[in-house]
LOTOR-973433 format. One record per residue (C-alpha): residue in three letters; x, y, z; residue number from 1. Coordinates in steps of 0.02 Angstrom, whole numbers, padded with zeros to 5 digits, always signed. Last residue first. Layout:
N
+------+--------+--------+--------+-----+
! rest !     px !     py !     pz !  nr !
+------+--------+--------+--------+-----+
!  ALA !      X !      Y !      Z ! NUM !
...
+------+--------+--------+--------+-----+
//
This chain:
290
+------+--------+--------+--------+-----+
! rest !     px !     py !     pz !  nr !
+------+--------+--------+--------+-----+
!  UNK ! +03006 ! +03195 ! +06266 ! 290 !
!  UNK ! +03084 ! +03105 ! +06104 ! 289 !
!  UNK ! +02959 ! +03188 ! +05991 ! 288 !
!  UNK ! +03023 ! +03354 ! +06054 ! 287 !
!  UNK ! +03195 ! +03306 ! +06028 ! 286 !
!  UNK ! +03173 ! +03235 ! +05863 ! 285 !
!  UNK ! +03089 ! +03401 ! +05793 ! 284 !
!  UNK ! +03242 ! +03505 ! +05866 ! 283 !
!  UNK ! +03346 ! +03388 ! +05768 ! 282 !
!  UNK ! +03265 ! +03408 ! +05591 ! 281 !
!  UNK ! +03251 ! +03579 ! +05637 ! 280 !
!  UNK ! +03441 ! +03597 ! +05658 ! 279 !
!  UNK ! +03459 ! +03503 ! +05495 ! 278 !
!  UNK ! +03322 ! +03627 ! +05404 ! 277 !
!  UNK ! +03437 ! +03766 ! +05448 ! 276 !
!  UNK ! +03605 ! +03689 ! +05409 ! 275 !
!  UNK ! +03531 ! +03617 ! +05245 ! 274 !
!  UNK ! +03472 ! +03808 ! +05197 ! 273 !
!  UNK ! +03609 ! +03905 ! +05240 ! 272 !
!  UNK ! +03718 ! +03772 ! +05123 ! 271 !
!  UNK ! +03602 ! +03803 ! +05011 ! 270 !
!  UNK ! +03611 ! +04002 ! +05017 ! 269 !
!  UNK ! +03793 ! +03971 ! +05021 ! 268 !
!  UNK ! +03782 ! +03885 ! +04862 ! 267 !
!  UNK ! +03698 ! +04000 ! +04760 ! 266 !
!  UNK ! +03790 ! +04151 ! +04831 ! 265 !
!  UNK ! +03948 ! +04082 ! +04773 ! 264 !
!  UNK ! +03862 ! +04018 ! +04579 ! 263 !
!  UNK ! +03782 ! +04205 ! +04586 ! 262 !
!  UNK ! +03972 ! +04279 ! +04623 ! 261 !
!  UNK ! +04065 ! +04162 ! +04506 ! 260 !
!  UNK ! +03936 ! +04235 ! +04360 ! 259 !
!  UNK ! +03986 ! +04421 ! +04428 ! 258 !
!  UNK ! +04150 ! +04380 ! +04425 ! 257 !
!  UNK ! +04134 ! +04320 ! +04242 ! 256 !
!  UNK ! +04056 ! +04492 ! +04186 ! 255 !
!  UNK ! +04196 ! +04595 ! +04273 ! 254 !
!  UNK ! +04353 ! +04505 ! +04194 ! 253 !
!  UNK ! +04259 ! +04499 ! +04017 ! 252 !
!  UNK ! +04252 ! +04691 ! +04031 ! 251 !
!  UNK ! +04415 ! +04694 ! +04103 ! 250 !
!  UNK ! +04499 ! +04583 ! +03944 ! 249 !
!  UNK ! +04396 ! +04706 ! +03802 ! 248 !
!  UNK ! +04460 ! +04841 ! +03897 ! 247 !
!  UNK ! +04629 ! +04804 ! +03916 ! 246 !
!  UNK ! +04620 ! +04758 ! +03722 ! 245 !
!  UNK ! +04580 ! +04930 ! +03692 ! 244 !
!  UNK ! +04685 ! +05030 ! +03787 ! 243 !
!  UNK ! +04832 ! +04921 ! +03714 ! 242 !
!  UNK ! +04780 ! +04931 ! +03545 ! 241 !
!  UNK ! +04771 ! +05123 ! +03580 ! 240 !
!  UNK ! +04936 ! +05143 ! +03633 ! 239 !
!  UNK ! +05018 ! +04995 ! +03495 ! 238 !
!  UNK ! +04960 ! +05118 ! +03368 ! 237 !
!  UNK ! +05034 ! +05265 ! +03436 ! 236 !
!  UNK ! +05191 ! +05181 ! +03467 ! 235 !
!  UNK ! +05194 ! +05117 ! +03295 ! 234 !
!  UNK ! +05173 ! +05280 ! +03220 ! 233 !
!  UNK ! +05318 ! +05351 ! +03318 ! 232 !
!  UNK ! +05404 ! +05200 ! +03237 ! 231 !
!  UNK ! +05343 ! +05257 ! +03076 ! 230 !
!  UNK ! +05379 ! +05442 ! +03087 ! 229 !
!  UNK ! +05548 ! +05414 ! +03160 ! 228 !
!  UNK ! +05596 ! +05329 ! +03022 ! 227 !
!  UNK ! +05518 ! +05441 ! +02894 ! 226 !
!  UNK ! +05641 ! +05581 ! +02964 ! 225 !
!  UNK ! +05781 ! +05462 ! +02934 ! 224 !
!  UNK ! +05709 ! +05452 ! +02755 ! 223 !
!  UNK ! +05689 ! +05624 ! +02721 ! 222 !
!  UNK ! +05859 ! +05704 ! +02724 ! 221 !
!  UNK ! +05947 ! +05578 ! +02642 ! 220 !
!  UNK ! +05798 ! +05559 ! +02524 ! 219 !
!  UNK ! +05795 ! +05759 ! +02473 ! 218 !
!  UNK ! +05963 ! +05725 ! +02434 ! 217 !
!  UNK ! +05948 ! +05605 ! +02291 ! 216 !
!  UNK ! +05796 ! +05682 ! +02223 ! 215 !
!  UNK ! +05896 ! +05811 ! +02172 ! 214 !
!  UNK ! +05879 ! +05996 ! +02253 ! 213 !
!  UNK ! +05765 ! +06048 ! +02210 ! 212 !
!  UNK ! +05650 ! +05924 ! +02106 ! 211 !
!  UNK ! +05542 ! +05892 ! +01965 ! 210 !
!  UNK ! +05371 ! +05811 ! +01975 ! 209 !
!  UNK ! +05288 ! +05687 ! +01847 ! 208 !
!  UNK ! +05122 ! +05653 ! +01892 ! 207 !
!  UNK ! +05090 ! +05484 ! +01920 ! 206 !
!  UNK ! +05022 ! +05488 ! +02092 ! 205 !
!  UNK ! +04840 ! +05444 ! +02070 ! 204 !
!  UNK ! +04871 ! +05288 ! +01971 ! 203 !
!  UNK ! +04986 ! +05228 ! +02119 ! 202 !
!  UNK ! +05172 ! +05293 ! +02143 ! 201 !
!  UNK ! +05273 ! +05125 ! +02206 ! 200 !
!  UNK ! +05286 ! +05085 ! +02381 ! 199 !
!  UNK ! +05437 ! +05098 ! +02469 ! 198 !
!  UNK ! +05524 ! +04983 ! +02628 ! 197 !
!  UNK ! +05649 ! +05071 ! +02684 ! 196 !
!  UNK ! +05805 ! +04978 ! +02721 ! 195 !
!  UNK ! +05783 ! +04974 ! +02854 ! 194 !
!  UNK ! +05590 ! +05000 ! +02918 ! 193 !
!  UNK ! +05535 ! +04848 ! +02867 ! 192 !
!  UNK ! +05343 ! +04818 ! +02957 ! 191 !
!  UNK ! +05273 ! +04651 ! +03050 ! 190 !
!  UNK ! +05112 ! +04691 ! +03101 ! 189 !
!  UNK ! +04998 ! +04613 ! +03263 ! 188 !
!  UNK ! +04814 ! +04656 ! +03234 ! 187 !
!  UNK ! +04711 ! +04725 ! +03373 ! 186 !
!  UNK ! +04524 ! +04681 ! +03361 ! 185 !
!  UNK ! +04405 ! +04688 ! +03499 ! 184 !
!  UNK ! +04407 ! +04878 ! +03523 ! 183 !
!  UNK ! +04435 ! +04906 ! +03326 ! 182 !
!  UNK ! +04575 ! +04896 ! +03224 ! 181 !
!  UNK ! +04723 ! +04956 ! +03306 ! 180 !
!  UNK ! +04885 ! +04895 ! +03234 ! 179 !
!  UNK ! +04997 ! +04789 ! +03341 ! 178 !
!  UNK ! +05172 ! +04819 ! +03331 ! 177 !
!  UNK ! +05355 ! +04740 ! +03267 ! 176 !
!  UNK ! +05465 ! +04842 ! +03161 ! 175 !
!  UNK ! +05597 ! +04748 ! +03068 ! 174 !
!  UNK ! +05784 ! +04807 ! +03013 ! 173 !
!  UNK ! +05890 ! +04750 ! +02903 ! 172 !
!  UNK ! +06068 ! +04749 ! +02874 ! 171 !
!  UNK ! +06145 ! +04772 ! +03063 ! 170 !
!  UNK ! +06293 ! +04856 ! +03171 ! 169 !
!  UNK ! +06356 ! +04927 ! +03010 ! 168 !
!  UNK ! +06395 ! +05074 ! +03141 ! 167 !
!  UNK ! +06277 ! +05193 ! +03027 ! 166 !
!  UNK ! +06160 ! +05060 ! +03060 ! 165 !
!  UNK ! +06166 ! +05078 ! +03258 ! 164 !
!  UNK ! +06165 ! +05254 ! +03252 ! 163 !
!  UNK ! +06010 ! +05245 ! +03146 ! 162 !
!  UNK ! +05920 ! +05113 ! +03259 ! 161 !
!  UNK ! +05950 ! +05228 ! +03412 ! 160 !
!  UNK ! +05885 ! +05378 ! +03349 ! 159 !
!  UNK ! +05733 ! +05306 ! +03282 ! 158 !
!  UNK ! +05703 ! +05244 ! +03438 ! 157 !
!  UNK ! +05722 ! +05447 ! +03521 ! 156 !
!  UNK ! +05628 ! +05498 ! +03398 ! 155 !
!  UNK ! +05463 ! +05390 ! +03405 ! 154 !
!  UNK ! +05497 ! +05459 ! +03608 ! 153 !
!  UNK ! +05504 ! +05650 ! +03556 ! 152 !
!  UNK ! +05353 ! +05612 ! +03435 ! 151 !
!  UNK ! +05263 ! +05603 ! +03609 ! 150 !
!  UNK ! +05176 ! +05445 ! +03701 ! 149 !
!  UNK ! +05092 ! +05521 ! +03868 ! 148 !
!  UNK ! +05126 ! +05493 ! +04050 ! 147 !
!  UNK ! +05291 ! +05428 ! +03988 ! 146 !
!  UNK ! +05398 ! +05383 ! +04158 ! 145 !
!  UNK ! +05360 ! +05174 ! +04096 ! 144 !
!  UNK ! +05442 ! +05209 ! +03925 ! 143 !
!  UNK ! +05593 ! +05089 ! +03975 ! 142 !
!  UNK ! +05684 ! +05057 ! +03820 ! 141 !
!  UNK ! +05802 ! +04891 ! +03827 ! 140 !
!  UNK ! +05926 ! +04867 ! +03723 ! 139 !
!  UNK ! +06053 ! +04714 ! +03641 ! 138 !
!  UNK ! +05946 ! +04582 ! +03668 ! 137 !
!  UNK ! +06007 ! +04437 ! +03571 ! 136 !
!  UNK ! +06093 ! +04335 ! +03720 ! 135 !
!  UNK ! +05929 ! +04362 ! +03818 ! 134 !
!  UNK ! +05823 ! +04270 ! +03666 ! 133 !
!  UNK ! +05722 ! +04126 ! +03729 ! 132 !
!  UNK ! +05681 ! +04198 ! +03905 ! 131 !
!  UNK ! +05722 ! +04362 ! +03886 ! 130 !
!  UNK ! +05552 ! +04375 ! +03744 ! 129 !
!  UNK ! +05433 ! +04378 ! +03864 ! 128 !
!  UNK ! +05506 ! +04497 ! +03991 ! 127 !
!  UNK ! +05575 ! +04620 ! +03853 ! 126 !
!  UNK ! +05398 ! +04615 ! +03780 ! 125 !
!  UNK ! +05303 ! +04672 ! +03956 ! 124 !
!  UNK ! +05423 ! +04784 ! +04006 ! 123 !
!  UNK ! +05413 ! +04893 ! +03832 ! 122 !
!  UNK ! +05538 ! +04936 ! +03663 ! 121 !
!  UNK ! +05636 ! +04792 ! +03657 ! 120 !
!  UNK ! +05775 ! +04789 ! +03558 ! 119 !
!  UNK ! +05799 ! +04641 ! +03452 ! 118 !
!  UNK ! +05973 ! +04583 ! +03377 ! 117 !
!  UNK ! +05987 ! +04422 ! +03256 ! 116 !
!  UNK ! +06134 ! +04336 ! +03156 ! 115 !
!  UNK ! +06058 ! +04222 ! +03006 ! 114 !
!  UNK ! +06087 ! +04048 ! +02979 ! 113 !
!  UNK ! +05906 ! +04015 ! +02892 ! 112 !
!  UNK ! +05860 ! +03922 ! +03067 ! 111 !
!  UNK ! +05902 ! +04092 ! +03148 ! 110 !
!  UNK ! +05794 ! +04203 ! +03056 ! 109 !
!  UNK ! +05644 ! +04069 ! +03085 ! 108 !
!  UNK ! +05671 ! +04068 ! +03264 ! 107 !
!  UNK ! +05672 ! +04256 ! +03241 ! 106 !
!  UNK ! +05513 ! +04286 ! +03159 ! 105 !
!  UNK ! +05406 ! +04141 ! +03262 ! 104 !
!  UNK ! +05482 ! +04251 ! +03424 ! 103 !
!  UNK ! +05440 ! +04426 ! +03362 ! 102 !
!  UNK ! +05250 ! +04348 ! +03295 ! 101 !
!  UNK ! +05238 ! +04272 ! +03468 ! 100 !
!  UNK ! +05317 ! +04431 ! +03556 !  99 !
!  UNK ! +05153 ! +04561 ! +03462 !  98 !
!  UNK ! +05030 ! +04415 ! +03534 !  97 !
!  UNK ! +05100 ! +04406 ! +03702 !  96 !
!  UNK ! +05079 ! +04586 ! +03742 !  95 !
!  UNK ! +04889 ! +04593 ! +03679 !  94 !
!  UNK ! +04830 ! +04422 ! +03742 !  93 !
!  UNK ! +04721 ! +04494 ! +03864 !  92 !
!  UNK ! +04755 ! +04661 ! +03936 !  91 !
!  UNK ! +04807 ! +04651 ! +04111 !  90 !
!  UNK ! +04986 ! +04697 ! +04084 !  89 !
!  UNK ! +05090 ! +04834 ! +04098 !  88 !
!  UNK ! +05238 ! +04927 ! +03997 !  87 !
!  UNK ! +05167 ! +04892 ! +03835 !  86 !
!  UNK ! +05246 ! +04804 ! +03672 !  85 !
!  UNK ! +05369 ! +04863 ! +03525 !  84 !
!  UNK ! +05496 ! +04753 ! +03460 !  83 !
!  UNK ! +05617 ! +04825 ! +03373 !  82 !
!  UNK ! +05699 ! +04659 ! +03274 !  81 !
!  UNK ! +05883 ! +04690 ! +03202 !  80 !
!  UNK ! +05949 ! +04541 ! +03081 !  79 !
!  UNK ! +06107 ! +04534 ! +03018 !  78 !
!  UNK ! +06138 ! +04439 ! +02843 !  77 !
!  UNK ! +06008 ! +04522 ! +02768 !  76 !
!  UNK ! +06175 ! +04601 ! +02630 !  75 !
!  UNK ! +06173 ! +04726 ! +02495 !  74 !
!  UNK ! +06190 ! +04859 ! +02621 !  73 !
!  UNK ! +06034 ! +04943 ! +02599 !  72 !
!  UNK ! +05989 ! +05049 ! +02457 !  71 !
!  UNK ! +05843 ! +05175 ! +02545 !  70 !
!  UNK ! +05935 ! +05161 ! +02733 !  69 !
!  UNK ! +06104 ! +05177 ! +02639 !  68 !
!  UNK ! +06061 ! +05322 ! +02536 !  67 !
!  UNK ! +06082 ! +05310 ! +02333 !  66 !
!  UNK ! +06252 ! +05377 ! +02293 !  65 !
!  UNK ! +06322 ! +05195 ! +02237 !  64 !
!  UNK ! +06198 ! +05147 ! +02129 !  63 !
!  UNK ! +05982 ! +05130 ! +02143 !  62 !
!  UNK ! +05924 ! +05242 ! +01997 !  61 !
!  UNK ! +05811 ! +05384 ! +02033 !  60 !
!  UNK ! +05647 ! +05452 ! +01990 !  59 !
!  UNK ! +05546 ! +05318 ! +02074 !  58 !
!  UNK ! +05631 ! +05337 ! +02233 !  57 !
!  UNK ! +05558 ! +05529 ! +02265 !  56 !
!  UNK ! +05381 ! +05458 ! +02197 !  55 !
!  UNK ! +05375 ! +05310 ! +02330 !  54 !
!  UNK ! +05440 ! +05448 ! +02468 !  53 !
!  UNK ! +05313 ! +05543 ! +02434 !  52 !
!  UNK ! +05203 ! +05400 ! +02447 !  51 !
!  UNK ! +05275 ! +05357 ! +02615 !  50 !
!  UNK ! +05261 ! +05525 ! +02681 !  49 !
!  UNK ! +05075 ! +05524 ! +02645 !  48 !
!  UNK ! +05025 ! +05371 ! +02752 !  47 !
!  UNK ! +05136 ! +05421 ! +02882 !  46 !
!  UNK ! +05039 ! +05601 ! +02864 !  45 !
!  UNK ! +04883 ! +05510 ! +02854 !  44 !
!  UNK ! +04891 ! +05371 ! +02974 !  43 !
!  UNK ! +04969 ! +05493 ! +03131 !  42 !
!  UNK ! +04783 ! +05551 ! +03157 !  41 !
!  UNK ! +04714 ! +05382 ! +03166 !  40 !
!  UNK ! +04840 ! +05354 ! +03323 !  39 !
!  UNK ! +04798 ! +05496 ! +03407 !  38 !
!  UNK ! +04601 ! +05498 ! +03395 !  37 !
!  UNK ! +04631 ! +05307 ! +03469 !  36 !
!  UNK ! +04746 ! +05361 ! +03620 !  35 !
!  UNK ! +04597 ! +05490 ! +03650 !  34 !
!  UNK ! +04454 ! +05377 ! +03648 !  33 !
!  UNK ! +04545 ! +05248 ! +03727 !  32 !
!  UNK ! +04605 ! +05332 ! +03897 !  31 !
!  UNK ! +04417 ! +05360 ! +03954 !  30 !
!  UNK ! +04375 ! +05167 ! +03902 !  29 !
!  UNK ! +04522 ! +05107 ! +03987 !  28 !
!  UNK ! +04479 ! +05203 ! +04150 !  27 !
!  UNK ! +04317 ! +05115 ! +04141 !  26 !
!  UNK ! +04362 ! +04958 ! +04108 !  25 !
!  UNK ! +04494 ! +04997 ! +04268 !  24 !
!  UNK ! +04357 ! +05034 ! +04373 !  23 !
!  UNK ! +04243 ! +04876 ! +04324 !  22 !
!  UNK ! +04398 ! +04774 ! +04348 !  21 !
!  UNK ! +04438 ! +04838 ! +04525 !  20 !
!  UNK ! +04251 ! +04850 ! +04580 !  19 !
!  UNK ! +04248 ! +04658 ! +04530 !  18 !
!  UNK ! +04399 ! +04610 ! +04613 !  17 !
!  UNK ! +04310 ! +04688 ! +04780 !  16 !
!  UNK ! +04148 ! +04561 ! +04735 !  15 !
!  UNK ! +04271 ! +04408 ! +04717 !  14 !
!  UNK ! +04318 ! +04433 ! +04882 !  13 !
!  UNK ! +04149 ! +04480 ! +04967 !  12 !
!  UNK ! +04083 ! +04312 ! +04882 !  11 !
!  UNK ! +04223 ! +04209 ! +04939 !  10 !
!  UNK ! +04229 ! +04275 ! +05117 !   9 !
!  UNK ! +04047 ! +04236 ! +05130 !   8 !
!  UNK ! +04085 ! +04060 ! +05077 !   7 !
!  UNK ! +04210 ! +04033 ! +05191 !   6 !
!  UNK ! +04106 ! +04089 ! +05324 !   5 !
!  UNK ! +03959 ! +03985 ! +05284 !   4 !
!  UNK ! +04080 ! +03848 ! +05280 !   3 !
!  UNK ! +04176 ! +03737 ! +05166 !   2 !
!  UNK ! +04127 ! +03572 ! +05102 !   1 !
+------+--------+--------+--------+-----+
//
């Protein structure tokens, strides 16, 4: 059984980690509110580009002078997965739940015979996923100098995953987030983002439009732009998910160190107890001895 200093040590222990976690639920909490504004901000005009983009394609006939990143190769042969995860941890199962659905994705690419590439956009993902798939990482971006997620950074991806298709380095290309939901609900999504994944015109969107120039080269000029808008979209997302399931996870962190803390003071007042009432026990058996 350990001893009353032991146990005092305990409590004061778990009683520092619990100022830690209570600060950093807090400082999660500040940083949410505004990585949340951000991200539901971007919805809209991602939201909107891609139905432009679904009445741009509807107007044209996929041949040899549609672009490449609408078109496609022709081929899924090559697989690129931009995996997108945070720089730290402490945040429940947010970083591990964005790599599952990476890793499930490319264990099933490769059992259909397929060649895969991922570039990891995060520590926390690149650590995970090195340990199954080193050979397939081609990239690693750091983001860990960003105090703040800019378009500059969605860019700066998008940059990369162009250049690399324009070298016919890959056929398709998957986006891999989590979407922010709520504070206890980040959802993990799977989004195409070459060749572009378009959505037809709804009900709403059937007017008939005509262009200038053709539609033809308003897409080349569009699409890579929509690239950059979805992966800085992702980013955004994955910032408040982040903020939100580091919350959720210190929250829980604080509440159960304070239950450890009542069971630690519980027994040491016990043990304080049976060492007191033992040296009465004694000092009574003394005097009855004299």
């Amino acid at each position: 059984m350990p001893s009353l200093k032991d146990l005092r040590n305990r409590i004061a222990s778990v009683k520092a980690t619990q100022k830690i976690t209570k600060a950093m639920q807090m400082v999660a909490a500040a940083k949410l509110r505004r990585a949340q504004t951000a991200a539901e901000a971007a919805r809209p005009y991602a939201e909107r580009m891609s139905a432009v983009l679904g009445n741009l394609a509807s107007g044209i006939t996929v041949g040899p002078d549609t672009p490449r990143l609408l078109a496609g190769t022709g081929s899924d042969k090559v697989q690129l997965l931009v995996v997108c995860t945070a720089e730290r941890g402490l945040c429940g199962a947010f970083n591990s739940s964005i790599a599952r659905l990476a890793r499930d994705h490319a264990n099933r690419l490769l059992a259909e015979g397929k060649t895969v590439k991922i570039i990891c956009v995060g520590k926390k993902g690149y650590d995970i996923l090195r340990r199954q798939f080193a050979e397939q990482i081609i990239e690693f971006v750091d983001l860990r100098a960003a105090r703040q997620i800019g378009f500059e950074h969605g860019d700066m991806i998008a940059q990369k995953v162009l250049a690399l298709f324009e070298q016919g380095a890959f056929d398709v290309a998957t986006l891999f987030y989590s979407r922010f939901q709520s504070v206890i609900s980040q959802i993990p999504t799977a989004q195409q983002i070459v060749p572009a994944q378009i959505e037809s015109a709804g009900a709403a969107s059937q007017a008939v439009y005509e262009y200038e120039p053709d539609e033809g080269e308003i897409l080349t000029t569009l699409l890579p732009r929509n690239l950059t808008v979805q992966v800085f979209r992702a980013l955004l997302e994955n910032a408040a998910s982040e903020q939100g399931a580091r919350m959720s996870a210190m929250d829980s962190a604080t509440r159960n160190a304070g239950e450890m803390i009542k069971k630690q003071t519980m027994t040491y007042n016990r043990s304080r107890q049976a060492m007191i009432t033992k040296e009465l026990i004694e000092i009574i058996s003394g005097a009855e001895a004299l």
